[in-house]
Structures are given as structure tokens and as C-alpha cells.
SEDRENDO-184698 format. One record per residue (C-alpha): residue in three letters; x, y, z. Coordinates in steps of 0.5 Angstrom, whole numbers. Layout:
<sites>
<site ALA,<X,Y,Z>> ...
</sites>
This chain:
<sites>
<site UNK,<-40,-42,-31>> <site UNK,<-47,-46,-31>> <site UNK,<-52,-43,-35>> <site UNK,<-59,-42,-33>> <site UNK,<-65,-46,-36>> <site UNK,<-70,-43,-40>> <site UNK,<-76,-45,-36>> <site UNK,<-80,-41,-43>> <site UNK,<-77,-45,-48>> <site UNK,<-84,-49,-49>> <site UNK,<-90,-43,-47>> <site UNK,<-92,-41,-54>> <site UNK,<-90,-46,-58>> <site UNK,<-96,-49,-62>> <site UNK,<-100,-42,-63>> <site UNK,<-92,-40,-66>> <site UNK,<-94,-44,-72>> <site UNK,<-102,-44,-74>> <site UNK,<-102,-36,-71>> <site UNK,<-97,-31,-74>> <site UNK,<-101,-25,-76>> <site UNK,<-100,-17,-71>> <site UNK,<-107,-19,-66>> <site UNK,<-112,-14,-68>> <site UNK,<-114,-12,-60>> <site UNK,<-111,-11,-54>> <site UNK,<-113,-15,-48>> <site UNK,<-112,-16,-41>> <site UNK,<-115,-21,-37>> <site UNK,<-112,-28,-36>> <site UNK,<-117,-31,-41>> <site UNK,<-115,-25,-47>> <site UNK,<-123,-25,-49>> <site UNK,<-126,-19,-45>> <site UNK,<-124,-12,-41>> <site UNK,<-121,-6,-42>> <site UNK,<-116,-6,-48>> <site UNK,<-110,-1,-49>> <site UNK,<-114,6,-48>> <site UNK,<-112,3,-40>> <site UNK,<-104,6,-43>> <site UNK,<-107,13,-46>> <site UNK,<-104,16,-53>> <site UNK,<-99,13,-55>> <site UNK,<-97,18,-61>> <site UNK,<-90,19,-61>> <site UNK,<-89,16,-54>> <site UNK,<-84,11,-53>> <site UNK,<-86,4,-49>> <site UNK,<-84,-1,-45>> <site UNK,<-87,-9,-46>> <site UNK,<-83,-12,-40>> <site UNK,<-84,-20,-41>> <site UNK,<-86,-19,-48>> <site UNK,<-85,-26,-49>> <site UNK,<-87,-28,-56>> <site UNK,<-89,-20,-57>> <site UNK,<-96,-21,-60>> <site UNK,<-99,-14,-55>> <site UNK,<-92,-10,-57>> <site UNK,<-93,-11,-64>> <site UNK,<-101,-10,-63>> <site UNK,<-99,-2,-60>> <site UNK,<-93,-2,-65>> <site UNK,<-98,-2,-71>> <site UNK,<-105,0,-68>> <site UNK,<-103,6,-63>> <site UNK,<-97,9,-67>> <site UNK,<-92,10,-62>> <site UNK,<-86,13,-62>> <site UNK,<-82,6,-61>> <site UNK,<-85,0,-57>> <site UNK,<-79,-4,-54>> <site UNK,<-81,-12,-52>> <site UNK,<-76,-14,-46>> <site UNK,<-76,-20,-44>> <site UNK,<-70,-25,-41>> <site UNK,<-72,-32,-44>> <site UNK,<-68,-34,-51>> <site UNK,<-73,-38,-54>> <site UNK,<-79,-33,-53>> <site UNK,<-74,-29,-56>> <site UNK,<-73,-32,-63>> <site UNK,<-81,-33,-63>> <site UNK,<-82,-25,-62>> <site UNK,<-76,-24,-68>> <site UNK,<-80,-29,-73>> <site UNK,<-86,-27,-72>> <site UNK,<-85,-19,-73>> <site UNK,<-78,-18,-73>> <site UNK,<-81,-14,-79>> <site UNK,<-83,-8,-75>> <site UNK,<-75,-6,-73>> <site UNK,<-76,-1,-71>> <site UNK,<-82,2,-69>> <site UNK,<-82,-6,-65>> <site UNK,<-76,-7,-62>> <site UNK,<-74,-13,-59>> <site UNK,<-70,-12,-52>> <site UNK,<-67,-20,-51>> <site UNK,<-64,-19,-43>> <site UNK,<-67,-19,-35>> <site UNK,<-72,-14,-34>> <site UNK,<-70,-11,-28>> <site UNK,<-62,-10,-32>> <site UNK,<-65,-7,-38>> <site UNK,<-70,-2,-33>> <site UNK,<-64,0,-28>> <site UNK,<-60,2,-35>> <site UNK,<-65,6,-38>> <site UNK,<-67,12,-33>> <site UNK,<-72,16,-35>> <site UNK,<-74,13,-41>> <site UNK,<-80,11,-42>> <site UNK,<-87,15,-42>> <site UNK,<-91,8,-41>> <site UNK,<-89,1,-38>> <site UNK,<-93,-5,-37>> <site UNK,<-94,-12,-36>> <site UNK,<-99,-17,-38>> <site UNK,<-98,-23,-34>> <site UNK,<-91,-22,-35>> <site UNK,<-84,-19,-31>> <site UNK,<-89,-16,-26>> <site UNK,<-92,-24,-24>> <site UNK,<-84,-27,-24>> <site UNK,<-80,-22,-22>> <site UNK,<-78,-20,-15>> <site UNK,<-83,-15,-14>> <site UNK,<-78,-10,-10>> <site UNK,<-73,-11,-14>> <site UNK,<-77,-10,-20>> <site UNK,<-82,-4,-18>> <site UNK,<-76,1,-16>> <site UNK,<-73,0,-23>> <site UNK,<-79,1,-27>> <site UNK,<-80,8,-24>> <site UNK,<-74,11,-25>> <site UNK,<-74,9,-32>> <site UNK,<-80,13,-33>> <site UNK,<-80,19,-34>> <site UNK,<-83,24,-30>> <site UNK,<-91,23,-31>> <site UNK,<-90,16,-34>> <site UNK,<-94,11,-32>> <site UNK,<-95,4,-31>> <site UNK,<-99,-1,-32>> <site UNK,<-100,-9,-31>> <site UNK,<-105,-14,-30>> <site UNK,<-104,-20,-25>> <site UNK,<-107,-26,-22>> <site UNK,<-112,-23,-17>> <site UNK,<-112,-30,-14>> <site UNK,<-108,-36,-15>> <site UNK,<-111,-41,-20>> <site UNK,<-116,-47,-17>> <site UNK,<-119,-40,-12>> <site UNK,<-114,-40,-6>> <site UNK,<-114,-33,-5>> <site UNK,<-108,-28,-7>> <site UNK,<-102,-29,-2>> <site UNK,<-103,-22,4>> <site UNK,<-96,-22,5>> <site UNK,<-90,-22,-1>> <site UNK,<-88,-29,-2>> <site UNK,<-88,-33,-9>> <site UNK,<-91,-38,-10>> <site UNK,<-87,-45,-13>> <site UNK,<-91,-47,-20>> <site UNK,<-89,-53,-24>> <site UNK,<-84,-51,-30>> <site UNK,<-80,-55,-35>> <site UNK,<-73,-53,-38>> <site UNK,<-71,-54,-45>> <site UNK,<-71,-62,-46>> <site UNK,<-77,-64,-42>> <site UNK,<-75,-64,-34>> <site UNK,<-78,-61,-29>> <site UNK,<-78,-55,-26>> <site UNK,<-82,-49,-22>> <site UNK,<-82,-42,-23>> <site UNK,<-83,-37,-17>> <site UNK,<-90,-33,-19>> <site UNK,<-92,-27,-14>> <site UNK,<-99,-27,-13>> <site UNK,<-101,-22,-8>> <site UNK,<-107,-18,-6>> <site UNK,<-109,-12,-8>> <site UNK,<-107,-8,-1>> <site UNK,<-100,-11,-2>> <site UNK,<-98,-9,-10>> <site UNK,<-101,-2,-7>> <site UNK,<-96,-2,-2>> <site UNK,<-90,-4,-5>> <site UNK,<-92,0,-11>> <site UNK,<-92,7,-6>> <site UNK,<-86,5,-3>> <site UNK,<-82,4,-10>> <site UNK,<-84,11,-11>> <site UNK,<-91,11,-14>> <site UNK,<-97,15,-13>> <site UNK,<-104,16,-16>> <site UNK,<-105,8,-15>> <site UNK,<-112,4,-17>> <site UNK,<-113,-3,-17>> <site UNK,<-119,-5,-22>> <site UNK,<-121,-14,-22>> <site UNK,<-124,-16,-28>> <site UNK,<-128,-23,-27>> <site UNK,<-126,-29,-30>> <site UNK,<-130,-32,-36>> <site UNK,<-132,-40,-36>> <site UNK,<-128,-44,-37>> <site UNK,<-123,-50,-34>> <site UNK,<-118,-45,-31>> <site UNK,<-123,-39,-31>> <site UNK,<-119,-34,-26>> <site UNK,<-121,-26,-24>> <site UNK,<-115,-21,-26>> <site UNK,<-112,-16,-22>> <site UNK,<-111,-10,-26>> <site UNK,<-107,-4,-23>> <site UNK,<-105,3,-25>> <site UNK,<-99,8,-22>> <site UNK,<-95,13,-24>> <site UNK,<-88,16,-23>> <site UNK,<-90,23,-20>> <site UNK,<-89,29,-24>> <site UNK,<-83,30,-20>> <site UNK,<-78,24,-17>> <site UNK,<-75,29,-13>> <site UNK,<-81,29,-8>> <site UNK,<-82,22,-7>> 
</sites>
């Protein structure tokens, strides 16, 4: 049986070293220095949490610490992203819990789970979105919402995608070769879309400039919820 590569293993490996503290804000935008912070969720006071593609954790321990949560659980499907999590705030079991596994695996086996899911440049950008969208609202329960933010073009300034296809980007496996990753960017019409065919409703969109910078790039920042009564959908 082969084994796929993980295309994640070097993401994050030098600030995994010189900045191991819980971050202090939560950020949204591609450059993580301005916008709305995690107030975008709502109260989080005794609400159970979905991080999906946590990578190294750092905005799932932020709420687990700051916004007292009954439980935050960080998913994602990368080993390496995986053990960086568990070293930096493996001490926070179990208000942080680390969930090493495919996103749309974990969301099929957890329905009606969830009061809040979201995604800061995460699942929602490498995960096929019909295959991800329907999972993560019946992990919700009813009422629960979902949130993540998302290029709002692609970076360099092509425009986002008005039709849902990936886009390869350059990647590399474990020891150095080259890779791609698929990546949707897509236009806001487009997430809308797909979001009310998954069973969404009450959907708004939001883009946040982009900075100064070399890869200065606006944010998507989309909002929905699972309707009070999944049975209505």
C-alpha cells in the first residue's frame, strides 16, 4: 500500500522553533495583522469548536485559552502539522484537543457536533468543496455556523476562479521533491452557491483588503449557518 506524501511536512517549521507561546489575538486576513478577530464566531462559552486544517494549532489554542470554550478540536490530516500542534500546546488536553485525520472523515463521523466550525486558510482552501461543504453542516448542530477565510484572488492578482476548479500550486513532499497541492480559490458567487447547495442559509461574504507587502493578497471572509431545522433544507 503506498502511502501519500505529506505535502505539509515543511509549513511552519521555523516559527516551530523561535515562537511556541498561545497567540495573544485571532486574525483572519491572509496577512494575520488586521480585521475582524474571533468575535467573527460569536460566544464561545461552553460551545464545542471545529478548527478544520489546524495545521500547527495556534488559532485553536488561541480560543481554547482566551474565549472558554467547552472544547476546541483542531483537525487536521498532515502528521508532521500534527506532532508541531502536539509540541507546542499538547498541554492544553483537553479543553485543546488534536484530532490527526481527513477533514471530511472526521466531519461525516461527527454529526450534530458542533455549535461552531471554521477555517483560516485551511480545509476549506484544499478540500473539494462539495465534498467538504455537505460534511461540515451535518456536523453542525442546528443553528451552529461556519466560518472561514479564503483567498479572494489568487495570489500575484489573477482573479478568483468563476467556476469550481483547483488550481495547482508548487509543494514539496517530506524529503525535498516537488509536489503541487490543489487549492480552490473561487469567487464569492461561487462559495455562495455551493454553500446553499450544502444546506447553508443566512450567507454574507465580506473581503478584507490586503496589506503592503511582496504577496500582499485581499481576503474572502464567508459567514453561514446550518438552519435551525436541517429538515427544511
Amino acid at each position: 500500500m503506498t502511502r501519500t506524501a505529506d505535502l505539509w511536512h515543511h509549513y511552519g517549521r521555523p516559527r516551530h522553533t523561535t515562537d511556541r507561546a498561545v497567540p495573544s489575538g485571532f486574525h483572519w486576513s491572509w496577512g494575520q495583522a488586521s480585521g475582524p478577530g474571533a468575535e467573527i464566531l460569536g460566544d464561545l462559552t461552553g460551545r464545542c469548536v471545529g478548527d478544520l486544517g489546524a495545521g500547527a494549532a495556534r488559532q485553536a489554542a488561541h480560543l481554547a485559552v482566551h474565549h472558554h470554550p467547552a472544547r476546541v478540536v483542531a483537525v487536521d490530516a498532515s502528521p508532521a502539522q500534527h506532532a508541531m500542534a502536539g509540541d507546542l500546546y499538547g498541554h492544553l488536553t483537553p479543553q485543546l484537543h488534536l484530532a490527526l485525520c481527513d477533514v471530511p472523515a472526521h466531519l461525516r463521523a461527527s454529526p450534530d457536533t458542533y455549535d461552531v466550525l471554521y477555517s483560516v486558510f485551511g480545509a476549506v482552501d484544499f478540500t473539494e468543496p462539495r465534498e467538504l461543504l455537505p460534511a461540515a453542516v451535518r456536523a453542525l448542530r442546528p443553528g451552529g455556523r461556519l466560518v472561514f477565510s479564503t483567498l479572494a484572488h489568487h495570489l500575484g492578482g489573477t482573479p478568483a476562479d468563476p467556476d469550481v476548479r483547483h488550481t495547482e500550486i508548487g509543494a514539496k513532499t517530506p524529503d525535498g521533491a516537488a509536489a503541487v497541492l490543489r487549492r480552490w480559490v473561487l469567487q464569492e458567487h461561487v462559495w455562495t452557491t455551493l454553500l446553499d447547495e450544502a444546506g447553508f442559509t443566512r450567507i454574507t461574504t465580506e473581503v478584507l483588503p490586503g496589506g503592503p507587502g511582496p504577496r500582499v493578497a485581499d481576503t474572502l471572509l464567508v459567514r453561514a449557518f446550518r438552519t435551525d431545522d436541517q429538515r427544511a433544507v
